[in-house]
PAZAPA-4460 file (N, C-alpha, C; in steps of 0.05 Angstrom, whole numbers, plus 32768, in hexadecimal, padded with zeros to 4 digits):
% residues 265
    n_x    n_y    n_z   ca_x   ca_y   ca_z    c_x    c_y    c_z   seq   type   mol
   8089   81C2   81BB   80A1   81B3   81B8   809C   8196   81C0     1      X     A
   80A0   8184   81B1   809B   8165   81B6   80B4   815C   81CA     2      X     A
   80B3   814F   81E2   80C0   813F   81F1   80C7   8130   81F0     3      X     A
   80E2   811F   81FC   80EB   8105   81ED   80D7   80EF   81F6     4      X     A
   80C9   80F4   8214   80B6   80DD   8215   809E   80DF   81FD     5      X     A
   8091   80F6   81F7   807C   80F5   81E3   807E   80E8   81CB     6      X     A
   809F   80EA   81C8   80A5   80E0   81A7   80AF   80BB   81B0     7      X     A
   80B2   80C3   81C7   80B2   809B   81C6   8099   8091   81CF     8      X     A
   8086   809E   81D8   8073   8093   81DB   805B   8090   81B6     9      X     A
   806C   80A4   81AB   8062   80A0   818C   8065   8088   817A    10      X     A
   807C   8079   8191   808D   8064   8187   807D   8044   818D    11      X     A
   8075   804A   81A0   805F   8033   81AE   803F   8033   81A9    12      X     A
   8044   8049   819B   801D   804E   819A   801D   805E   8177    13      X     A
   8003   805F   816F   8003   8069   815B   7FEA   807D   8159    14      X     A
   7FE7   808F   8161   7FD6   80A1   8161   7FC7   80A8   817D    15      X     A
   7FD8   8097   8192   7FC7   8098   81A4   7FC3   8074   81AF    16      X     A
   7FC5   806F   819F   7FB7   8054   8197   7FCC   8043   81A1    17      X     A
   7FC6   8025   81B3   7FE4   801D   81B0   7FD5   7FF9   81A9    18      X     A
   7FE5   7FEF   819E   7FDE   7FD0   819E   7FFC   7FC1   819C    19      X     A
   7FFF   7FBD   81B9   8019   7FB2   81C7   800C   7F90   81C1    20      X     A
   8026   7F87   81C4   802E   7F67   81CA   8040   7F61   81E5    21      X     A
   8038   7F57   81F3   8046   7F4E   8208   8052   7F39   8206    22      X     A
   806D   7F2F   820A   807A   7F1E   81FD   809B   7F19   8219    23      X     A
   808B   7F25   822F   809A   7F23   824E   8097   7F08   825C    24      X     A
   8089   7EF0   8252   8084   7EE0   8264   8094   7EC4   8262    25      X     A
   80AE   7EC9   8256   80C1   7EB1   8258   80CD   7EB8   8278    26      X     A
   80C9   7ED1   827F   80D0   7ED7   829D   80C7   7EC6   82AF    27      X     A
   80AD   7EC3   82B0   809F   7EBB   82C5   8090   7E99   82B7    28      X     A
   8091   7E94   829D   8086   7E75   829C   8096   7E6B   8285    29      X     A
   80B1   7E75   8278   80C6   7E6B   8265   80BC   7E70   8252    30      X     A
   80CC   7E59   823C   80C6   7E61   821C   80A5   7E4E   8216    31      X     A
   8093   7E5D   821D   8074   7E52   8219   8071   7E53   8204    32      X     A
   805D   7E51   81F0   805C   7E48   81D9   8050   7E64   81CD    33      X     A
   805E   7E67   81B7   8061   7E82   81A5   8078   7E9A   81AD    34      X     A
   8089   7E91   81C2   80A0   7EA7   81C4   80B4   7E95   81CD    35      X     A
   80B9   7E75   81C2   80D5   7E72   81BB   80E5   7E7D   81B0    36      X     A
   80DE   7E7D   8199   80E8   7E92   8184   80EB   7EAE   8184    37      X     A
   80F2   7EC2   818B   80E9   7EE4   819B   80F5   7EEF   8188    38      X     A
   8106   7EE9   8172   8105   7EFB   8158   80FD   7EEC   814A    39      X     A
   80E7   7ED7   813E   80D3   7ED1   812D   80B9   7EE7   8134    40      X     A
   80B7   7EDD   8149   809A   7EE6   815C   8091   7F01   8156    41      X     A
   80AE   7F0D   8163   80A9   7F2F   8158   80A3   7F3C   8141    42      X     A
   80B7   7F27   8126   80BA   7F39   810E   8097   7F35   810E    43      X     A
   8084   7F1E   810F   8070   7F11   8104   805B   7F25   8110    44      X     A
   8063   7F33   812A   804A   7F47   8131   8053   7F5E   8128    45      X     A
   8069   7F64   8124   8075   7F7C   8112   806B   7F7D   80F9    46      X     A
   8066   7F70   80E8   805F   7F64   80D2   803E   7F6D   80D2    47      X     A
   8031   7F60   80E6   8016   7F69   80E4   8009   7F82   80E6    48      X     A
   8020   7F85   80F5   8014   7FB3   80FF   8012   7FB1   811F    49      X     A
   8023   7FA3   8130   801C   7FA5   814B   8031   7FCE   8152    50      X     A
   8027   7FD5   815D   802D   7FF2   816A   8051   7FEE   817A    51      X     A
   804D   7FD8   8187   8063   7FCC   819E   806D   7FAF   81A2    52      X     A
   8080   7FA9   81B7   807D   7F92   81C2   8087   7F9D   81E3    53      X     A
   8084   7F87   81EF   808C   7F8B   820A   80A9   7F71   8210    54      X     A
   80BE   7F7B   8211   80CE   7F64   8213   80E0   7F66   8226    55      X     A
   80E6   7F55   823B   8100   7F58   824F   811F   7F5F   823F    56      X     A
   8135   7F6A   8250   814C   7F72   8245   815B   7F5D   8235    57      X     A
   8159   7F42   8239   8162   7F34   8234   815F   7F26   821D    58      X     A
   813B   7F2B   8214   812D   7F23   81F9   813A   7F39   81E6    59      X     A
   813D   7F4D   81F5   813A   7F6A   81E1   815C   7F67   81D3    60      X     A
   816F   7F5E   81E5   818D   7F58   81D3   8186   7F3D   81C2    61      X     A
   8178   7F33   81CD   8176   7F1B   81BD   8168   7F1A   819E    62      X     A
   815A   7F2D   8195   8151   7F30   8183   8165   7F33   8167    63      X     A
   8162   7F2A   8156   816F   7F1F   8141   8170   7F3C   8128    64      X     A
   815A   7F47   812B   8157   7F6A   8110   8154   7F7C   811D    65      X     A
   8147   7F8E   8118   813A   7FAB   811E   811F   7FB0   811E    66      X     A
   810A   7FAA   812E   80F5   7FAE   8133   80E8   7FCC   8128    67      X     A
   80D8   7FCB   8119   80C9   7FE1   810A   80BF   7FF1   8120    68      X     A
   80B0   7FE0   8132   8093   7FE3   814D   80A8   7FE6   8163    69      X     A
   809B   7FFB   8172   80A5   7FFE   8187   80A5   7FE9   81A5    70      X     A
   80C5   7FE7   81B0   80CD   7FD8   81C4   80D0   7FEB   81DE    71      X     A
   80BC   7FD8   81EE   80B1   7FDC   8208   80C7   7FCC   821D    72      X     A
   80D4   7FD3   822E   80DE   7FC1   823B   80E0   7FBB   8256    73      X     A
   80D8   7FA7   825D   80C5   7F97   8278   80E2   7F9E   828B    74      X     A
   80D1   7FA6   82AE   80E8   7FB1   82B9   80E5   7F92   82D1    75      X     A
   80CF   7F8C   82D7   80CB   7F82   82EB   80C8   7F61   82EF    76      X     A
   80CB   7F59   82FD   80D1   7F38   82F3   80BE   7F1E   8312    77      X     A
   80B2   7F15   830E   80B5   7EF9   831E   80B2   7EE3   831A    78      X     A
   80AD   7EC6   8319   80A3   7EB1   8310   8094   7EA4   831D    79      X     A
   8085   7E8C   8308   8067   7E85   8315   8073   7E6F   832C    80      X     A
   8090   7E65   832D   80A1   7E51   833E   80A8   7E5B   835B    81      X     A
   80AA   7E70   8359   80B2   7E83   8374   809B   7E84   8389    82      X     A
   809C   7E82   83A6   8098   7E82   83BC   807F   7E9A   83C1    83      X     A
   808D   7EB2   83B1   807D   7ECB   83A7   8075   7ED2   8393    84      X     A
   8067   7EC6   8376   8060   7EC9   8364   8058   7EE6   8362    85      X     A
   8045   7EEF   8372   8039   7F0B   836E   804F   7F29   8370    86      X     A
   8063   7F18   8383   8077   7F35   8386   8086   7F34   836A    87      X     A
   8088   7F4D   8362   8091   7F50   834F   80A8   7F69   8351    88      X     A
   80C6   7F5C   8350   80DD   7F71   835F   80E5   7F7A   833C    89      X     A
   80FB   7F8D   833B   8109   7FA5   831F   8125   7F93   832A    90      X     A
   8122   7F8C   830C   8139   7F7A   82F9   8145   7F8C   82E5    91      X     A
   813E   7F9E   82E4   8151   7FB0   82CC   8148   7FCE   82D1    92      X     A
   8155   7FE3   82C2   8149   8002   82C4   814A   8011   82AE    93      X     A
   814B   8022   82B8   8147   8044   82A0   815D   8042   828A    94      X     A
   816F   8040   8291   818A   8046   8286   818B   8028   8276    95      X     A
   8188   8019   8283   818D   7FFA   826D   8179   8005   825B    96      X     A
   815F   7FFF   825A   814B   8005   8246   8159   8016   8232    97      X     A
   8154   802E   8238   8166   8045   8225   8184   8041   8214    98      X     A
   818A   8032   822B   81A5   801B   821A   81A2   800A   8204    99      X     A
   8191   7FFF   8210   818E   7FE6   81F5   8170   7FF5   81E6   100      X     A
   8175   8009   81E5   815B   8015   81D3   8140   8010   81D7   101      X     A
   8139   800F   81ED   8124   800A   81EA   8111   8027   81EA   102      X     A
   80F0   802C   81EC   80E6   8043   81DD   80D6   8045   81F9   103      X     A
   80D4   8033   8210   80C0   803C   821E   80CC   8020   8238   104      X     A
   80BD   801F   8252   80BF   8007   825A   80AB   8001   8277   105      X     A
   80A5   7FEC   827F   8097   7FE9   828B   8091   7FD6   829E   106      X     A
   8080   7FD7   82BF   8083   7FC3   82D6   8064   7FC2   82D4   107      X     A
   8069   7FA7   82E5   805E   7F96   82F0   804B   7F9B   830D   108      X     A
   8035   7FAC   8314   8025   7FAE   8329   8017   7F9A   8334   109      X     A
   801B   7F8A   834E   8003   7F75   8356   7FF2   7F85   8371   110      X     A
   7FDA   7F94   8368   7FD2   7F9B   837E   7FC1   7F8F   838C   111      X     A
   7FC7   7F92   83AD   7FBF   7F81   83B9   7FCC   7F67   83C1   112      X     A
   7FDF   7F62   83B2   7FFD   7F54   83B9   8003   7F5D   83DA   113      X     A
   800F   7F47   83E0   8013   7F52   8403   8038   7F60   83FF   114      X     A
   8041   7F59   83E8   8056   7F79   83E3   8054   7F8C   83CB   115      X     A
   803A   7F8F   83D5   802A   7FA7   83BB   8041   7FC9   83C5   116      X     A
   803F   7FC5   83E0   804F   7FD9   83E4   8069   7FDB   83D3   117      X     A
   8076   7FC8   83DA   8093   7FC7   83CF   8097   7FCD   83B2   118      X     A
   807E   7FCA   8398   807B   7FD0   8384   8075   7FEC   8383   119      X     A
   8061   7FEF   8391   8054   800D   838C   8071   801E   8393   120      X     A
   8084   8018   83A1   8098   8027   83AB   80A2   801F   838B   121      X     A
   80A8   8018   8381   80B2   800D   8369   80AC   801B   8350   122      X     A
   808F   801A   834F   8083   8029   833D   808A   804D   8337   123      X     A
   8088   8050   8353   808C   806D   835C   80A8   807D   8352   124      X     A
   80BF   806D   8360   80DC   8071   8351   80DE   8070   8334   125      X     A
   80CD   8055   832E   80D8   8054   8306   80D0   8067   82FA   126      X     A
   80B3   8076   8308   80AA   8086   82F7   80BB   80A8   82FA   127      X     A
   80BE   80B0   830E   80D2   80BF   8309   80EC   80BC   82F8   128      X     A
   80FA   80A3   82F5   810C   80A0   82ED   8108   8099   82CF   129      X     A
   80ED   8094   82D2   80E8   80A0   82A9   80E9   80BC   82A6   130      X     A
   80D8   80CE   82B6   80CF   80E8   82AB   80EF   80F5   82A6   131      X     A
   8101   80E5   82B5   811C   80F4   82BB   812F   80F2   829C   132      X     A
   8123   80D7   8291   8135   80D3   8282   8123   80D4   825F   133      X     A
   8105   80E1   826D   80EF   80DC   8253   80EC   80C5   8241   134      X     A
   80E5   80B6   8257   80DE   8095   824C   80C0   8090   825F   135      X     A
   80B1   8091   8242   8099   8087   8251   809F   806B   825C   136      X     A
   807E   8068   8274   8082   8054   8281   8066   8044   8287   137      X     A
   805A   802D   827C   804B   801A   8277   8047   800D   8295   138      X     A
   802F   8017   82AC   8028   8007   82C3   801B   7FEC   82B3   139      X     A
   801A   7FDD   82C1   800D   7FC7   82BD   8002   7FB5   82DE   140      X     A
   7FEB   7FBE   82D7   7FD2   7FC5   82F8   7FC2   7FB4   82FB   141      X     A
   7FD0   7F97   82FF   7FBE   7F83   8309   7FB2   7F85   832A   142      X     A
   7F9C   7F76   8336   7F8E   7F77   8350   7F91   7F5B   8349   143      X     A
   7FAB   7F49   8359   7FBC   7F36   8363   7FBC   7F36   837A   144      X     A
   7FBA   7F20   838C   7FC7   7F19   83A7   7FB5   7F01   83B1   145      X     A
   7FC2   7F00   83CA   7FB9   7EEF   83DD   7FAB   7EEC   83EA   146      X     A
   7F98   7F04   83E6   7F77   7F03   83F2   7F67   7F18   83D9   147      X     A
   7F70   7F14   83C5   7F5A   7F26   83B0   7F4E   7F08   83AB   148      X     A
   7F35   7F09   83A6   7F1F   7EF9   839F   7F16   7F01   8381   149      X     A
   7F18   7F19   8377   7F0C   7F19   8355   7F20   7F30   8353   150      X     A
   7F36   7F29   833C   7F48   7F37   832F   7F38   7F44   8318   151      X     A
   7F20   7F44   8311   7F0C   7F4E   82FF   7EF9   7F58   8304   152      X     A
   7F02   7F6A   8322   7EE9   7F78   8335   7EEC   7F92   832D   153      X     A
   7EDF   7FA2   8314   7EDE   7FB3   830E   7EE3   7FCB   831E   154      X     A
   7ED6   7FD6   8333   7EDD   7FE0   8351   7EFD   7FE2   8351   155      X     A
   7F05   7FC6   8354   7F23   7FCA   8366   7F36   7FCF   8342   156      X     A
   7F2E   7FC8   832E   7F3C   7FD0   8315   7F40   7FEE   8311   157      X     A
   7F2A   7FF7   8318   7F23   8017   8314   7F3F   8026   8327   158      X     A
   7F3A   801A   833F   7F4E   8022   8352   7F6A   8019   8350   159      X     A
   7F6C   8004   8342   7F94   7FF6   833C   7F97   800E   8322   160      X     A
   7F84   8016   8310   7F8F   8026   82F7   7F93   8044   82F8   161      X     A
   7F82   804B   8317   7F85   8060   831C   7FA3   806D   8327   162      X     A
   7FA7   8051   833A   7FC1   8059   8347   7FDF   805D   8337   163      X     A
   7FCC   8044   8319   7FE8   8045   830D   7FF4   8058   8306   164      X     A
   7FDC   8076   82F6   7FDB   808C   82F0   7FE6   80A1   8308   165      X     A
   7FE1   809B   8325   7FE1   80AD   832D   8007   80A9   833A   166      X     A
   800D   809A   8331   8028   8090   8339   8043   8093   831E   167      X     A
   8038   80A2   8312   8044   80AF   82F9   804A   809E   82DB   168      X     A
   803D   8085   82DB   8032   8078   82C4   8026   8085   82B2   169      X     A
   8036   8081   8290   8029   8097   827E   8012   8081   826A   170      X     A
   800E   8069   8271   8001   8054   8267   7FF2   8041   8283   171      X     A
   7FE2   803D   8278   7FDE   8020   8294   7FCE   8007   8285   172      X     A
   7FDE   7FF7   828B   7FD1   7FDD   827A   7FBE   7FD5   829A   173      X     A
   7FAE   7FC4   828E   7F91   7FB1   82A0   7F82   7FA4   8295   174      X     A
   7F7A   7F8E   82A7   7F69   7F81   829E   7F4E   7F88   8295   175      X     A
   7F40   7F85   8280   7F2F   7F83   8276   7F11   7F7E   8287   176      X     A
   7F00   7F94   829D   7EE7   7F88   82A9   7ECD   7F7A   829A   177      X     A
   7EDB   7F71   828A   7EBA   7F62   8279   7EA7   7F67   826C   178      X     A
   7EA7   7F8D   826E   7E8B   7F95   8264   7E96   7FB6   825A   179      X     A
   7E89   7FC2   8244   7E93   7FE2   8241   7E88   7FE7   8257   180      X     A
   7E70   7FE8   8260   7E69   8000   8272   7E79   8002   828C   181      X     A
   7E85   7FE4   8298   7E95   7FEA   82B0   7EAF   7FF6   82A9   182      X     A
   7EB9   7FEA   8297   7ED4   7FEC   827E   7EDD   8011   8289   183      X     A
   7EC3   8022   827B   7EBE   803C   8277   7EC3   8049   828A   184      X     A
   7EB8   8038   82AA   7EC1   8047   82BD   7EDA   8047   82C9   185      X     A
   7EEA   8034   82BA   7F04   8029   82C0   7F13   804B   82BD   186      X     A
   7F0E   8047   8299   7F16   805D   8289   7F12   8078   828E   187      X     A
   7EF9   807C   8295   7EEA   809E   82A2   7F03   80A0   82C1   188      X     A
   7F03   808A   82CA   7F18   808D   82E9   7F37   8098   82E7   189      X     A
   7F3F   8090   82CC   7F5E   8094   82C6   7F61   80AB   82B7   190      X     A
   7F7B   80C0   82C1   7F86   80D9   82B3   7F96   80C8   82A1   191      X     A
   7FA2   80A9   829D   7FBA   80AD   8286   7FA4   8093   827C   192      X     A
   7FB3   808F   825A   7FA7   8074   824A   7FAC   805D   8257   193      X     A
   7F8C   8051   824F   7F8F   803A   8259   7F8D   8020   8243   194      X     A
   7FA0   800C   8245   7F9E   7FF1   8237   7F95   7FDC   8242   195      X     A
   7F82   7FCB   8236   7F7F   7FB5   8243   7F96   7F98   823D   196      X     A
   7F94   7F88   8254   7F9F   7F6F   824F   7F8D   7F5B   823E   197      X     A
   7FA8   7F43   823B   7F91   7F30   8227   7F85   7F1A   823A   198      X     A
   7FA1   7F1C   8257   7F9F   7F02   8265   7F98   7EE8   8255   199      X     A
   7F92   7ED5   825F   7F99   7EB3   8262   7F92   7EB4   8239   200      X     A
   7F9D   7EA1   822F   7F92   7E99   820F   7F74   7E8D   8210   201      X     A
   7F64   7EA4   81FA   7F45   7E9C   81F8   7F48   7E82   81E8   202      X     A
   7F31   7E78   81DE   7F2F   7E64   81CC   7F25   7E6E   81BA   203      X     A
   7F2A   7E7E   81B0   7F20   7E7F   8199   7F2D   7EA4   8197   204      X     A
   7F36   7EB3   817D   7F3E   7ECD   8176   7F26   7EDD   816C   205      X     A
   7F0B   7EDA   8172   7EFC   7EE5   8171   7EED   7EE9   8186   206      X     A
   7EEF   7EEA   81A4   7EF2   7EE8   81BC   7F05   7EFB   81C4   207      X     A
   7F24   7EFA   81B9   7F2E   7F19   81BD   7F29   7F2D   81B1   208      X     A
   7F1F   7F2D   819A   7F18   7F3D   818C   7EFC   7F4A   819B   209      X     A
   7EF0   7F39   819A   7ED4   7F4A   81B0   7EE1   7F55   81C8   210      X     A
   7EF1   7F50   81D4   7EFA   7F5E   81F4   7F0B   7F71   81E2   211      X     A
   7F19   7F77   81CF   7F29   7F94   81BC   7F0B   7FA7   81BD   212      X     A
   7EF8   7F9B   81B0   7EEB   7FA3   81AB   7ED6   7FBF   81C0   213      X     A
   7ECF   7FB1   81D1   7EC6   7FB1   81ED   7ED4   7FCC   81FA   214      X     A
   7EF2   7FC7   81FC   7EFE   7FD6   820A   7F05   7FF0   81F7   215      X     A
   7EFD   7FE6   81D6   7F02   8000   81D0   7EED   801E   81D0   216      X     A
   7EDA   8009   81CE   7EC7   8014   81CD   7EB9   8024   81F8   217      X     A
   7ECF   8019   81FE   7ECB   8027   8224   7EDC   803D   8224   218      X     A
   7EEF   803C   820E   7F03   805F   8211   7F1C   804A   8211   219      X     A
   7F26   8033   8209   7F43   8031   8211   7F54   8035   8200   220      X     A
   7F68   8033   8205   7F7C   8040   81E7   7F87   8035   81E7   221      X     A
   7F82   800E   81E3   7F83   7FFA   81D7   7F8F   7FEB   81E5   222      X     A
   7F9E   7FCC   81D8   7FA0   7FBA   81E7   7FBE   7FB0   81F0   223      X     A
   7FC7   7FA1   81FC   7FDB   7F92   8201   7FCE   7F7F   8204   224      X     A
   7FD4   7F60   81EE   7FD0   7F4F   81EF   7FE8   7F3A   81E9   225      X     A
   7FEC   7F2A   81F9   7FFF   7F1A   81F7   7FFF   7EF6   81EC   226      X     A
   7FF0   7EE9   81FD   7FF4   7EC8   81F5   7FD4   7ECB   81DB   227      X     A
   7FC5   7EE7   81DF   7FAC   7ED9   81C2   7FB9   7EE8   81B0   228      X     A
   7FD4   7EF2   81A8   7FE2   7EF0   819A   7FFB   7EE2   8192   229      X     A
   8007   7EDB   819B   801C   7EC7   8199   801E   7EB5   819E   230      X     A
   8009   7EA6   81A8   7FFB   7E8A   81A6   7FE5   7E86   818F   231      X     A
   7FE1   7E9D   817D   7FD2   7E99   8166   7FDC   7E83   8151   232      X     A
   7FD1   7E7B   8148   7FDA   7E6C   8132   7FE8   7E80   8111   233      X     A
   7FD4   7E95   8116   7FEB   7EAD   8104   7FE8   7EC2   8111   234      X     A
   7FFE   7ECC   8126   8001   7EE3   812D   7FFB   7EFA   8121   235      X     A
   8007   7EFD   8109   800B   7F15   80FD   7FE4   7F1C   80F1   236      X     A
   7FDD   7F0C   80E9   7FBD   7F0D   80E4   7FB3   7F12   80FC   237      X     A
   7FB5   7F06   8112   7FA1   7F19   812E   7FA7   7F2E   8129   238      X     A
   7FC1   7F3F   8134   7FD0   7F52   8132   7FC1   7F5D   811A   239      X     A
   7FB8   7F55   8106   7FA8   7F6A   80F3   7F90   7F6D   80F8   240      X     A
   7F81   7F5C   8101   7F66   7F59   810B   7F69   7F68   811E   241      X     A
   7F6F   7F72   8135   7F71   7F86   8144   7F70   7F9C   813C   242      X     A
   7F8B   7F9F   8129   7F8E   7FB4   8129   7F7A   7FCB   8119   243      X     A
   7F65   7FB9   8105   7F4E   7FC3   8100   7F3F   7FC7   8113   244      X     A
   7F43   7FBD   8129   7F21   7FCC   813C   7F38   7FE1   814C   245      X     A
   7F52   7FDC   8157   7F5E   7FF6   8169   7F61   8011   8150   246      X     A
   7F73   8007   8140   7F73   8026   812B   7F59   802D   811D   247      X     A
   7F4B   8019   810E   7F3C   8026   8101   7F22   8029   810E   248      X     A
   7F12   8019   8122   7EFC   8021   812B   7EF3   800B   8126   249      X     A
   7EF7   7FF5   811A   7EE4   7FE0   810E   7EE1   7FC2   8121   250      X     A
   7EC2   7FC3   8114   7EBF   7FAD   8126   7EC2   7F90   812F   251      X     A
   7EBD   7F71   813A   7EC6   7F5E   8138   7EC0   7F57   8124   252      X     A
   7EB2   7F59   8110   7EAA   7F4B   8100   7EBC   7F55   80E5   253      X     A
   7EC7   7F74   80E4   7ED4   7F7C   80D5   7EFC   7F6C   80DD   254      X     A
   7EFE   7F71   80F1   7F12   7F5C   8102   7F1E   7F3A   80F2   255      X     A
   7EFD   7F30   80FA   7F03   7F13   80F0   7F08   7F0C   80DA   256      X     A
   7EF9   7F21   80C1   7EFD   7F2A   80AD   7F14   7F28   809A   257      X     A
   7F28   7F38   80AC   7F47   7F41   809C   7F56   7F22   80AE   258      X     A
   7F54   7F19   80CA   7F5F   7EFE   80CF   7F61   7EEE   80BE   259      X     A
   7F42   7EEA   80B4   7F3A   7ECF   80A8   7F4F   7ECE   8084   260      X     A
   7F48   7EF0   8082   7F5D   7EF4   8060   7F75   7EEB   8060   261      X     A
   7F82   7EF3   807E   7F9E   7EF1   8084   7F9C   7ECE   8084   262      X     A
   7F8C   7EBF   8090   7F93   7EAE   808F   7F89   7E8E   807B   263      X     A
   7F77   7E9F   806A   7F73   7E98   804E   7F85   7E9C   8035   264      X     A
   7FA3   7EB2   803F   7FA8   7EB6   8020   7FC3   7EA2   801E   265      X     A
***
């Protein structure tokens, strides 16, 4: 018998597979460039074949149609202006999400934050209060704070993605350690899927495409990428270039490939 979380999690992912857009960060640094607009933005990765988006409650009424791709919706909130950047406190819940339709939703972890506690307490409640209401729930497991020295210390990654899992997260987004083989051990460490982040905009879309690449090839079950897509110059073309190496297997070169068509025709 299929579950209501399994069939919304069918909603965000496609075979397993998920290739999310993150599109949460008018929260914490305003309307940055590629999500003024948040129903252009969307139809245009909708358009390409993105799996999801990730959008606060407020983007999610704001949207102008009906989104094909499944809507993720951000529970947790701080800004880069605040005193506490890294604490990250719950701005919305279970019941809003489900209200305004959304298919899944998801916080904000800074571990190693000096109120990592206060989240992890955070984490802990939402995730019951999905299983309660069968809404999957998307950790997102950064190693943040005020005395972490490398937020890309494979070691302490292994251990933020573990917890996210072990704290009733049916996804866990993370950063990306640089390499498959550390990547792998990320992945070999976690009982639930893991996504990588895109973090800061590369210079160049063939640079994300090698880190898609990378992490797919370590076991991940694909990406959340946010500003090296919606700071693209054509969204919807990354968004296809991806989505050839997450769904089909293929490589950067097959990637830059379908970009370059998209952005030749």
């Amino acid at each position: 018998m299929t579950s209501g979380k399994s069939r919304r999690l069918s909603r965000i992912a496609r075979d397993g597979r998920i290739l999310c857009v993150p599109m949460d960060h008018g929260v914490s640094d305003g309307p940055i460039n590629g999500i003024e607009d948040i129903t252009q933005i969307v139809k245009k990765v909708d358009e390409g074949g993105a799996s999801s988006v990730i959008l606060h409650k407020g983007a999610i009424k704001a949207l102008k149609y009906e989104p094909s791709l499944g809507i993720i919706m951000h529970l947790s909130a701080s800004t880069s202006y605040g005193p506490t950047p890294f604490s990250k406190v719950i701005v919305s819940g279970i019941r809003e999400a489900v209200f305004l339709g959304a298919d899944a939703v998801s916080l904000h972890i800074n571990v190693g934050a000096a109120s990592e506690n206060d989240m992890l307490k955070s984490l802990g409640t939402v995730a019951d209060e999905c299983d309660r209401y069968g809404v999957p729930l998307i950790a997102m497991m950064y190693v943040r704070g005020e005395n972490v020295k490398n937020p890309y210390d494979p070691d302490l990654i292994k251990k933020a993605v573990r917890l996210g899992g072990e704290l009733g997260a049916d996804i866990v987004k993370a950063p990306y350690t640089g390499s498959i083989e550390t990547f792998s051990e990320v992945v070999r460490g976690s009982h639930v899927p893991v996504a990588i982040a895109g973090g800061p905009k590369l210079s160049n879309i063939g640079d994300a495409f090698r880190m898609a690449e990378g992490a797919m090839k370590a076991g991940a079950a694909g990406v959340t990428f946010g500003r090296n897509i919606f700071q693209d110059s054509r969204p919807d073309a990354a968004v296809r270039g991806l989505a050839k190496i997450i769904y089909e297997g293929g490589s950067i070169e097959d990637a830059l490939r379908v970009y370059n068509e998209e952005n030749n025709s």
